[in-house]
Steps between C-alpha positions, in 0.01 A plus 500: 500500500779547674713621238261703368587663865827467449489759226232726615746562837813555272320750287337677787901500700608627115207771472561564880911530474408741180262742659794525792786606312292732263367671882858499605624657169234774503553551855883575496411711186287691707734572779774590246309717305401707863829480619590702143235720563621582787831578456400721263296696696729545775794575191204717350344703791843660703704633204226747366444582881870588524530662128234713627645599812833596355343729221302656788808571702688650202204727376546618847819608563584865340635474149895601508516771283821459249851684577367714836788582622558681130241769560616516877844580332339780251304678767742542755727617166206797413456594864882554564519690155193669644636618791874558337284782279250621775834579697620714199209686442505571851871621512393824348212533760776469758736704391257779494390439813841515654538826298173617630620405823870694502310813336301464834763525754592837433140631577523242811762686625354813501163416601666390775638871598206602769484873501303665787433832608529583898311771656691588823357788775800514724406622827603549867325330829385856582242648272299804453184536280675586215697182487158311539352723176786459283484107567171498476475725170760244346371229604158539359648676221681181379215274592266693251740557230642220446279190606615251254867549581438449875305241397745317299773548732721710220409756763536529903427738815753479757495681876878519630608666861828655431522474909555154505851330502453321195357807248771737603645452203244616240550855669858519353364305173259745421613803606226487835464807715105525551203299437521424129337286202750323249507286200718214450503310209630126525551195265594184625484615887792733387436897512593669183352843541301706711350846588397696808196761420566783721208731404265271717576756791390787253193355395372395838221743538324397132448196494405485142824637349668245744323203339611644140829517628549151635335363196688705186829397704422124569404477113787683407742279712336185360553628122877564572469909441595615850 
């Protein structure tokens, strides 16, 4: 009996030791196997992560468009030949404007020549009715007649007293010995004609021959035929 024991303890140690290492074996098999699977996940997982990334950055950034600074280099070529023949076409354009210009200066010049027509009634500090009518008569006279030259300052009325210090002179100038009208012409502030109507005296007493009279000679004077 007791080696019947004997064996039945060996084979259960044997069957025992047998089941252990075949546990063991599958056991380390195990944790190899998820220690493989592992790795390869964590290999696996980041790079497509990162490939990803990378293409998603670079379909982001502007595309670089082949030889720019080439066109750059054209362009700026066409505008300068641009403006190189916009200059030339407009070199004829100047020219005729300086022309236009030099043809102008002429007419310049005399447009600048102000001619003007004075009216004068010399007269004394003393005065008699008579000297009042024949300013008066004049006066009106050239207010009627000629509006638009008063108007227009080509034309002016002008009061002197031959009494007074500084208008002594216009008695020797123009020939002064009595109340008188004359006509002076001047261009520039410079007198270059002039005319004294002496028939004012005559026509005192009709007034409408007088106004024919200072009218027919102002005209006259103004057209250059006195």
């Amino acid at each position: 009996m007791t080696f019947k024991r004997i064996v039945n303890l060996v084979l259960l140690v044997f069957v025992a030791i047998s089941i252990f290492t075949l546990i063991y074996k599958e056991s380390g098999k195990s944790k190899e196997s998820s220690q493989a699977e592992k790795k390869e996940v964590a290999s696996s997982i980041p790079k497509p992560v990162l490939q990803l990334e990378i293409k998603n950055d670079e379909s982001q950034k502007p595309p670089v468009p082949p030889n720019s600074a080439e066109p750059m280099k054209e362009k700026s070529k066409t505008e300068n030949k641009k403006s190189k023949s916009e200059e030339k076409n407009d070199a004829p354009q100047k020219i005729a404007a300086s022309e236009n210009r030099s043809e102008e200066k002429p007419e310049s010049k005399e447009e600048e020549k102000k001619e003007k027509i004075i009216v004068y009634y010399f007269m004394t500090t003393t005065r008699c009715p008579s000297c009042y009518k024949i300013e008066n008569y004049t006066h009106s006279c050239i207010l009627d007649k000629f509006p638009n030259e008063i108007a227009s300052g080509k034309m002016e009325w002008k009061m002197v007293n031959v009494d007074e210090k500084e208008n002594t002179h216009f008695i020797k100038d123009y020939e002064l010995f009595t109340k008188s009208v004359v006509l002076s012409k001047q261009v520039d502030g410079k007198e270059v004609k002039w005319k004294k109507l002496d028939k004012v005296w005559d026509l005192l007493y009709d007034q409408n021959e007088f106004y024919k009279y200072i009218k027919e000679e102002t005209e006259n004077f103004i057209r250059d035929k006195n």
